[in-house]
N, C-alpha and C positions, 0 to 999 in steps of 0.2 A: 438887719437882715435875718428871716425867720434860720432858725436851725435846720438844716440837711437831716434827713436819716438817712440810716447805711444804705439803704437801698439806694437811692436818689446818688448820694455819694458813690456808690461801685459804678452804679452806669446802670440801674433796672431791671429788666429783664433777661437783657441779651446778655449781661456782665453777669449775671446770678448762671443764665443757661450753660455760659463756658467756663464759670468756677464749678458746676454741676458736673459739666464732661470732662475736664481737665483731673478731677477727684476721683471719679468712676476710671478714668483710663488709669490713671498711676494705680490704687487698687488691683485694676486688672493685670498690670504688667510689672508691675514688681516684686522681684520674687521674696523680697524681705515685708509681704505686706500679705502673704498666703494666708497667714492666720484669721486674719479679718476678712479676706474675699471668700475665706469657705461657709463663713456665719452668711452669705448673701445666696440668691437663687442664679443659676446659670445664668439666663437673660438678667441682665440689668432695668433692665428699659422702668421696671416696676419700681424701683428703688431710687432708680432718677428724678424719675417722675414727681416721687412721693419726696425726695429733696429738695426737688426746686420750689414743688409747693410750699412746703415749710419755710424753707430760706426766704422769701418773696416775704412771707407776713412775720419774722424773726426779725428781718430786717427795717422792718417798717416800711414794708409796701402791701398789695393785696394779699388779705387772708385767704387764700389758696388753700393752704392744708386745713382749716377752720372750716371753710366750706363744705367742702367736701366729706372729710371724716370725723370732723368734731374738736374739741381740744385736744391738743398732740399726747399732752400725758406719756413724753419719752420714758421715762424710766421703766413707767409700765408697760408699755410695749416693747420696750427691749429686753424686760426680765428673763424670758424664755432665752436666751444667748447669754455664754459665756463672757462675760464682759471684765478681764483684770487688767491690770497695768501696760500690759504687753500687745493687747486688742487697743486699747486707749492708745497709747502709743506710737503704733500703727495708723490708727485713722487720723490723728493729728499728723505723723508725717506725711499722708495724702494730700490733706486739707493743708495744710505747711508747702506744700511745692506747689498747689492750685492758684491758692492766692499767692506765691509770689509771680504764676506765672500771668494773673488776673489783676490784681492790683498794684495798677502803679506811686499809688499816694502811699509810702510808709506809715506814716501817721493813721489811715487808716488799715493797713492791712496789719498793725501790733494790736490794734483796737478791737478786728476782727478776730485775728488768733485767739488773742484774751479772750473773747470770747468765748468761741467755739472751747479752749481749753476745759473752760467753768463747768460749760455744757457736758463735755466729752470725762470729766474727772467726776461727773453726777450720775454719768450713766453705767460705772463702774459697779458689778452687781457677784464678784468675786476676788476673793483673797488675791 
């Protein structure tokens, strides 16, 4: 049996679109996460957008954010923001209540976190 990517495994599109809103909404409403939704623009809609695309080809489905704007090059696009332990932190416990509100397979949703963690302790750009 060929191996699965995470994409294939969450469920595609639609499972990538509502780990996207479930992560944008918790940011938006929790007041323990102020810190990180002030580095962001009022409207969301731009940042969604620019997530899912990324997720989609992270994950191993279509290169979305490849298309469109080129190689992500997160670090360097995230230089300009404050980024220490506490920002890091934050966006992990968004991403942390998403997928468990999105991922039912454990085995994948630790695989995931792991992930995102690696990503998220890379993009850390302050003491």
């Amino acid at each position: 049996m060929p191996i699965q990517t995470h994409y294939e495994r969450i469920g595609g599109e639609a499972a990538i679109h509502q780990l996207v809103d479930l992560f944008y909404g918790h940011m938006d409403e929790l007041p323990e996460t102020y810190g990180i939704r002030k580095l962001h623009a009022e409207d969301l809609s731009g940042s969604r957008s620019k997530l899912f695309d990324f997720l989609s080809g992270w994950m191993g489905g279509p290169q979305l954010y490849t298309d469109k704007y080129g190689h992500p090059m997160l670090r360097r696009r995230h230089l300009s923001f404050a980024i220490g332990n506490s920002e890091r932190d934050q966006w992990m416990h968004c991403m942390q209540l998403a997928l468990n509100e999105t991922v039912a397979d454990e085995s994948l949703r630790v695989e995931l976190y792991q992930a995102f963690l690696k990503v998220a302790d890379h993009m850390r750009n302050r003491a």
